[in-house]
C-alpha positions as CSV (number, residue, x, y, z in Angstrom):
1,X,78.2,173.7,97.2
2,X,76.1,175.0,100.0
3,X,74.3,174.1,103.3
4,X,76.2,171.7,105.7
5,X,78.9,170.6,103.5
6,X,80.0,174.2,102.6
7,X,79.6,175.3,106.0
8,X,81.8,172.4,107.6
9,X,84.7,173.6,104.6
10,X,84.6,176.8,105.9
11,X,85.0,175.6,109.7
12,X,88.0,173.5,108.6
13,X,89.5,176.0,106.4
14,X,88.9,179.1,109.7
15,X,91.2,176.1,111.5
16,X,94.0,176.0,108.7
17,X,94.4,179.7,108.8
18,X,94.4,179.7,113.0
19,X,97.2,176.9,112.5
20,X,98.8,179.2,110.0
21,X,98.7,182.0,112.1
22,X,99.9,180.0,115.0
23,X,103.4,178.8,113.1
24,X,103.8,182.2,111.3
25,X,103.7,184.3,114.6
26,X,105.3,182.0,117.2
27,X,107.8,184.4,116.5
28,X,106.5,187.1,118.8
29,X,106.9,185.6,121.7
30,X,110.1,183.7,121.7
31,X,112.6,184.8,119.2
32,X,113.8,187.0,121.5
33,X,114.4,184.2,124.1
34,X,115.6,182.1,121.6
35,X,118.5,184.9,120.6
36,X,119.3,185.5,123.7
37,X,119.6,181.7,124.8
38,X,117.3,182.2,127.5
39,X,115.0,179.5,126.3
40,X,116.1,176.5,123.8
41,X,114.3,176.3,120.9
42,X,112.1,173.1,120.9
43,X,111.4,174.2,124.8
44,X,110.1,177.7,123.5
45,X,107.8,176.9,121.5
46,X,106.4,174.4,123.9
47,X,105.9,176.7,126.8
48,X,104.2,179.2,124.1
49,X,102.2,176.3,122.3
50,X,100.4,175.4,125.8
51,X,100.2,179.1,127.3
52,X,98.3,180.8,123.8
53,X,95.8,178.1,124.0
54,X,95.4,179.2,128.1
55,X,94.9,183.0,126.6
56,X,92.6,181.6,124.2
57,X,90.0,181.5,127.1
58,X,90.4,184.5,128.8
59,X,88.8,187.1,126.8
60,X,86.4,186.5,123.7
61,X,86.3,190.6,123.1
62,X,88.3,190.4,119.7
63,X,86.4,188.2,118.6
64,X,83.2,189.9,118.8
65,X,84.7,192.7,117.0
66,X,85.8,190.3,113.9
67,X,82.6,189.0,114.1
68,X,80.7,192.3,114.4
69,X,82.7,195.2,113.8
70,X,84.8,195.0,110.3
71,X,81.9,193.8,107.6
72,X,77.6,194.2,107.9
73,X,76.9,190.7,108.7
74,X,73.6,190.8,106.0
75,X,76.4,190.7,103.3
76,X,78.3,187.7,104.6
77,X,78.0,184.5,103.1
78,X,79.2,181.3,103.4
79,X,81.1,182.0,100.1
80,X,82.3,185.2,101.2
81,X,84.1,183.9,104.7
82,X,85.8,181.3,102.7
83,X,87.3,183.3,100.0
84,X,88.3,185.4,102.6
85,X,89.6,183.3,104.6
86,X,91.6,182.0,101.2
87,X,93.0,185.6,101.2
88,X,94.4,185.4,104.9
89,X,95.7,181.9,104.5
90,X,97.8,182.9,101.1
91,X,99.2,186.1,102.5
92,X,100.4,184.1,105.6
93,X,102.1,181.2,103.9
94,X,103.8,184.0,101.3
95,X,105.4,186.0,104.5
96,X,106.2,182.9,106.2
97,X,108.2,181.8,103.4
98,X,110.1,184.8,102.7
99,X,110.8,185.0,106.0
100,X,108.7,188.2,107.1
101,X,106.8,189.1,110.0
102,X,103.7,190.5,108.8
103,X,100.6,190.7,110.6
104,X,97.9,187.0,110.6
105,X,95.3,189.8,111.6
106,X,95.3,191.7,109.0
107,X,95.3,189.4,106.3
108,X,92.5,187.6,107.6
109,X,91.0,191.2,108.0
110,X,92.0,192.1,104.3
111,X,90.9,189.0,102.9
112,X,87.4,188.8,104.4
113,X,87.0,192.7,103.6
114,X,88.0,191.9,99.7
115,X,85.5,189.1,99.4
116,X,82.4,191.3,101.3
117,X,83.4,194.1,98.3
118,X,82.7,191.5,95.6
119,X,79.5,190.1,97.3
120,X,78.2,193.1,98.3
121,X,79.7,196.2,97.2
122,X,81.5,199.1,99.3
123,X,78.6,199.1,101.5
124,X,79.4,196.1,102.6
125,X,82.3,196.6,104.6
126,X,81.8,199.0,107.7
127,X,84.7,201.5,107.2
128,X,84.5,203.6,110.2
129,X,85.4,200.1,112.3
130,X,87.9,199.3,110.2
131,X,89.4,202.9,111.0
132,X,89.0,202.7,114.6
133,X,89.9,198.9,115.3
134,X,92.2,197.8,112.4
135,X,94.0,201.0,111.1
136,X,94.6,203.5,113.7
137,X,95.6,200.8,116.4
138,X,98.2,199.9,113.1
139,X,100.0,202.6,113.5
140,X,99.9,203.7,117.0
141,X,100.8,200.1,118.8
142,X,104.3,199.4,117.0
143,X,105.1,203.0,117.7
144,X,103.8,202.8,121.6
145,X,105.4,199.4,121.9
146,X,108.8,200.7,120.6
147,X,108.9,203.9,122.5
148,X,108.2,201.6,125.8
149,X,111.0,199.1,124.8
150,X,113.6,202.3,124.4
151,X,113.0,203.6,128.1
152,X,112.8,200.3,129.3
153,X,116.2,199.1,127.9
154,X,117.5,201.8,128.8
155,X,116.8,202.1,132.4
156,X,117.4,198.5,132.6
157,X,121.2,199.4,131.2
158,X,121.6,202.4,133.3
159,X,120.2,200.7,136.9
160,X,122.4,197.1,136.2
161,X,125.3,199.4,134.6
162,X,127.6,198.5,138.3
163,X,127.3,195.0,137.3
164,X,129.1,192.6,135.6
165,X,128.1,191.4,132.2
166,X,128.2,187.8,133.0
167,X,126.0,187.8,136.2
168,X,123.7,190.5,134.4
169,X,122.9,188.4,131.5
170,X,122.3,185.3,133.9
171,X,119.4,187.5,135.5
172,X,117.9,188.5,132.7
173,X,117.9,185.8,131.2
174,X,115.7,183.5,134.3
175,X,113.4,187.1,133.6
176,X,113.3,186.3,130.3
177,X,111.3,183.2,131.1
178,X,108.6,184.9,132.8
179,X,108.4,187.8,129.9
180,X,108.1,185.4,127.3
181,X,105.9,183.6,128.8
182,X,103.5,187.0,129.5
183,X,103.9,187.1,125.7
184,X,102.5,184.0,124.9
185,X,99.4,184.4,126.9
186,X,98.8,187.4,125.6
187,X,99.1,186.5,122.0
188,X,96.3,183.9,122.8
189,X,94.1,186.8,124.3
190,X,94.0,188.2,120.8
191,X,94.8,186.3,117.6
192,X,93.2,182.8,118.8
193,X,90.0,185.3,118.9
194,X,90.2,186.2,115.1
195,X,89.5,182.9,114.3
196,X,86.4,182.2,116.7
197,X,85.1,185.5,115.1
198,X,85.6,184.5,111.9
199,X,83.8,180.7,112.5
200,X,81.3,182.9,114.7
201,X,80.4,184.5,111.1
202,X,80.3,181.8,109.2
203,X,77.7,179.8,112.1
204,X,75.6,183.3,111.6
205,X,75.6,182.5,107.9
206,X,75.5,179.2,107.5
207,X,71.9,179.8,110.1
208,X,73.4,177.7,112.6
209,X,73.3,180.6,115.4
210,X,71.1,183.8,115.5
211,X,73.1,187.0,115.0
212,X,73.5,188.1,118.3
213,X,74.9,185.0,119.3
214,X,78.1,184.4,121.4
215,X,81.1,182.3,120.8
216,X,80.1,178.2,121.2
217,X,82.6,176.7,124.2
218,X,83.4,173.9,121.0
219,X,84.7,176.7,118.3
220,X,87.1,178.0,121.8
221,X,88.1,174.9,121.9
222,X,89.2,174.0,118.2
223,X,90.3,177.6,117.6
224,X,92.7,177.3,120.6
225,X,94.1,174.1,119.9
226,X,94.9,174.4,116.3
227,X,96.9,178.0,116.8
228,X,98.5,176.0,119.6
229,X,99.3,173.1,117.7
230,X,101.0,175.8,114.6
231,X,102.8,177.7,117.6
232,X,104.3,174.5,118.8
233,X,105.7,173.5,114.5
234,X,106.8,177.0,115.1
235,X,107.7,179.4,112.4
236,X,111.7,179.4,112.2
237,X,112.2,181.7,109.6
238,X,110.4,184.7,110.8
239,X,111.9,183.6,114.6
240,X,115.2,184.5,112.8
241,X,114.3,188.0,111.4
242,X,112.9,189.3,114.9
243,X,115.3,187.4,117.2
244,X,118.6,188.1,114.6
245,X,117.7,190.0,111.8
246,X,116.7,193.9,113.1
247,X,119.3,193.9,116.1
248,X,121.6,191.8,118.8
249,X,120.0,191.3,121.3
250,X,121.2,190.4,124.8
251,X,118.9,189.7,127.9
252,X,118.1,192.9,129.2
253,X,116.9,193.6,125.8
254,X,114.9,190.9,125.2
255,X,113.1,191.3,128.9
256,X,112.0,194.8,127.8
257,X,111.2,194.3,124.6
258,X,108.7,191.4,125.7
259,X,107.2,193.4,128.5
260,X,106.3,196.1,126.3
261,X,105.0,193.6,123.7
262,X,102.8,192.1,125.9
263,X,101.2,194.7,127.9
264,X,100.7,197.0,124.7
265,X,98.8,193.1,123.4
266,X,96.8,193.3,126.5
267,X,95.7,196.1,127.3
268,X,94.2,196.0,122.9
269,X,92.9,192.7,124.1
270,X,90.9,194.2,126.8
271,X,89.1,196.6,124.3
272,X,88.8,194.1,121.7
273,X,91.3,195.9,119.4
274,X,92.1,193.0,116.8
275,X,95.9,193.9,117.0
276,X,98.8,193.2,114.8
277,X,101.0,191.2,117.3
278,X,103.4,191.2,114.7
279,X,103.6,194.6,114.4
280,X,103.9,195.0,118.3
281,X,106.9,192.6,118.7
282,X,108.8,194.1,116.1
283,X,108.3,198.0,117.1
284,X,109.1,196.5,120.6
285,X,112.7,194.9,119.1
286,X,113.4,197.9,117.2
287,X,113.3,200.1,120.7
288,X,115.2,197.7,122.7
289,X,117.9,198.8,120.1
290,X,117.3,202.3,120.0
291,X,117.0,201.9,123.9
292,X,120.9,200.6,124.4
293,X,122.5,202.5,121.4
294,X,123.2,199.8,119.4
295,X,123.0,199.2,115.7
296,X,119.7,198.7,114.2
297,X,119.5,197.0,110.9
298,X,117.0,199.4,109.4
299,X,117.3,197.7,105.5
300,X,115.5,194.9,107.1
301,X,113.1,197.2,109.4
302,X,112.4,198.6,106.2
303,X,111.4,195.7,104.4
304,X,109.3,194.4,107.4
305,X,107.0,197.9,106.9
306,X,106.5,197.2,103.7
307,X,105.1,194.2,104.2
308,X,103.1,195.6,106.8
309,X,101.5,198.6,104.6
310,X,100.7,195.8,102.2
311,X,99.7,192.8,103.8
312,X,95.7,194.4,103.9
313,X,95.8,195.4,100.5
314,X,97.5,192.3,99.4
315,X,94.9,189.8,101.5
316,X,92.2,191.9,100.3
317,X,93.0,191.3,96.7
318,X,93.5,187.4,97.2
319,X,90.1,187.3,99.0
320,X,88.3,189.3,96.3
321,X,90.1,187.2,93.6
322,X,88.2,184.1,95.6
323,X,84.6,185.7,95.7
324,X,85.4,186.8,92.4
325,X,86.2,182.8,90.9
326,X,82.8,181.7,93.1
327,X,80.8,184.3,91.7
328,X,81.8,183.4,87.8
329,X,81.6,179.4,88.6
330,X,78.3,179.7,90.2
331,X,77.5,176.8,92.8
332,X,80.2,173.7,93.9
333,X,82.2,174.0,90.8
334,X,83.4,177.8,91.8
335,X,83.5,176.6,95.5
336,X,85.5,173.4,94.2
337,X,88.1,175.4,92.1
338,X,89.0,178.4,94.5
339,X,89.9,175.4,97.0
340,X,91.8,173.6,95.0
341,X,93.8,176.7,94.2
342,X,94.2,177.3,98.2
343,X,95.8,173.6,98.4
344,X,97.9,174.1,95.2
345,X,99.0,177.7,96.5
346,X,99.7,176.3,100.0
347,X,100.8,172.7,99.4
348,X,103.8,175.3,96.4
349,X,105.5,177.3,98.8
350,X,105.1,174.5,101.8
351,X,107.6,172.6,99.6
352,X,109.5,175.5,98.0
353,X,110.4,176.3,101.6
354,X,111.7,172.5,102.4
355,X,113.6,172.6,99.6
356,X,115.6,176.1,101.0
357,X,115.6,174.8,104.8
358,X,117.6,171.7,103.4
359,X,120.0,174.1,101.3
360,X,120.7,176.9,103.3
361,X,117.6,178.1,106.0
362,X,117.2,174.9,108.6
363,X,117.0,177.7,111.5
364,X,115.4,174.9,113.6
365,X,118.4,172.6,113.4
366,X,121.0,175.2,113.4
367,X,119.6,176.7,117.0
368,X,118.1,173.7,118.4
369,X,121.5,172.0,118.2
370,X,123.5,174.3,119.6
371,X,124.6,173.9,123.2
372,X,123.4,177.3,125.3
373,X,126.8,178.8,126.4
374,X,127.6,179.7,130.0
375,X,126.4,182.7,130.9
376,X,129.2,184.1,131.9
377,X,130.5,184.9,128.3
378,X,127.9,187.5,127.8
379,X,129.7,190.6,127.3
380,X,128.4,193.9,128.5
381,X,126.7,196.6,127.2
């Protein structure tokens, strides 16, 4: 398969993994809203459906450096973007199900790197990007994010500590609103941008568009409306391990926690860092506990950094895997197989996961349900 038919497959299949990304990390923005009862549920992920396709528009700067700055676009292929985008796409649906927020970014970023290394050897992939906007940003934005939440939660406790629980929580909670919000805009500003990069590389390929070319106003559009459509399915089961699983978080929490998320997302927007989001909520989560004393769940921290040391890796392998099946099966026949493998894979753990949110994981039903109490019965800190 090649030409128009394998270039539209790749299109589509760039638009799965933006959905994809869109339900796994709807999580960033509002599971802190959702703990705290600032925001229902269904409303959340709404108001952050509608505001990441809004920051889709406003910056295209990770997406240049997706399509630009991780791989040598002479060894990209039509072949190579969809195998890795079969990488990203696998990884995502395998953290979603367990239930763990690891980074979209990455494993798109891993699985596109594992399928240049097949196609074109080490030389392939331009390492020294990869150091400066992928790995180093890795590290230092969870940590920055988390070290911003503590001092933030912790002023926040020490300024409000003259007043009441009740009527503090209530506050925080209207603020919460507006954080969340920031949040949500500028998760757009950078994941929604992946995706255009990635199509952007496959238009480059395919010959559609000169390599110097920028991002069509059609591929904005599609890219932004199919992570806004995921955001709004929502992904419940890593919303519970952010807004329940690390720490318990009240209001005053949550408001600093998402203002440090989402200037730390910005300000990597605005140098076209493609940033784990992931990663920055939960290092922001983690210091809103640190930040008010309070006990930190560090078994399930724990877990969460594992998956985040081997989400690249991981993706990486699953993309190479990909190439590797297109390579053997030369033509529509390898093409034919790695996608029906993707579907298989996807269409597995899709129902796998029913199956345990009818037993014992319907987070959706179980929060959506629930009548927000008064605000008054907040306790303080």
């Amino acid at each position: 398969m090649d030409g128009l038919p394998l270039l539209v497959l790749v299109v589509v299949t760039a638009l799965a993994f933006d959905f994809t990304n869109g339900f796994h990390d709807t999580a960033n923005a509002m599971a802190t809203s959702i703990a705290t009862k600032a925001l229902r549920p269904k409303a959340a992920v709404l108001l952050s459906a509608v505001l990441n396709v809004v920051g889709a528009f406003l910056s295209l700067a990770v997406a240049a450096t997706i399509a630009t700055g991780i791989v040598d676009q002479d060894a990209v292929t039509l072949s190579v973007v969809f195998a890795g985008l079969c990488g990203g796409i696998i990884w995502n649906l395998v953290t979603w199900y367990l239930g763990l927020p690891s980074s979209s970014s990455h494993a798109i970023i891993g699985g596109l790197i594992g399928s240049v290394i097949v196609a074109a050897g080490m030389e392939g992939v331009l390492w020294t990007g990869v150091l400066s906007k992928v790995v180093i940003p890795a590290f230092i934005a969870p940590v920055a994010a988390g070290l911003v939440a503590t001092v933030g939660t912790w002023l926040v406790y020490r300024i409000t500590r003259g007043v009441p629980g009740g009527k503090r929580s209530t506050e925080f909670r209207w603020g919460q609103i507006g954080s969340a919000s920031l949040v949500s805009l500028a998760h757009g500003t950078n994941d929604a941008q992946k995706t255009m990069g990635i199509v952007l590389l496959a238009l480059i390929a395919g010959g559609e568009l000169p390599a110097d070319a920028g991002v069509p106003t059609w591929v904005i559009i599609a890219c932004a409306g199919a992570i806004g459509l995921g955001t709004y399915l929502g992904g419940w089961r890593v919303i519970r391990t952010l807004g329940k699983g690390l720490v318990d978080i009240e209001p005053p929490q949550g408001l600093a926690a998402e203002t440090s998320s989402a200037t730390v997302i910005l300000v990597s927007s605005h140098f076209g860092y493609p940033l784990s989001t992931t990663h920055v909520a939960s290092g922001s989560i983690l210091g809103s506990g640190v930040g008010r004393r309070t006990q930190v769940r560090w078994g399930v921290a724990r877990r969460m950094v594992v998956a985040w040391l081997v989400t690249l890796p991981a993706a990486a392998v699953v993309g190479a895997a990909a190439e590797g099946i297109q390579h053997v099966l030369d033509g529509a026949l390898g093409t034919i197989v790695v996608l029906a493998l993707l579907v298989g894979a996807s269409a597995g753990l899709w129902l796998a996961a029913r199956r345990s949110a009818v037993t014992h994981d319907n987070v959706n039903d179980e929060w959506a349900d629930e009548p927000a109490p008064a605000p008054t019965t907040a306790h303080a800190a």
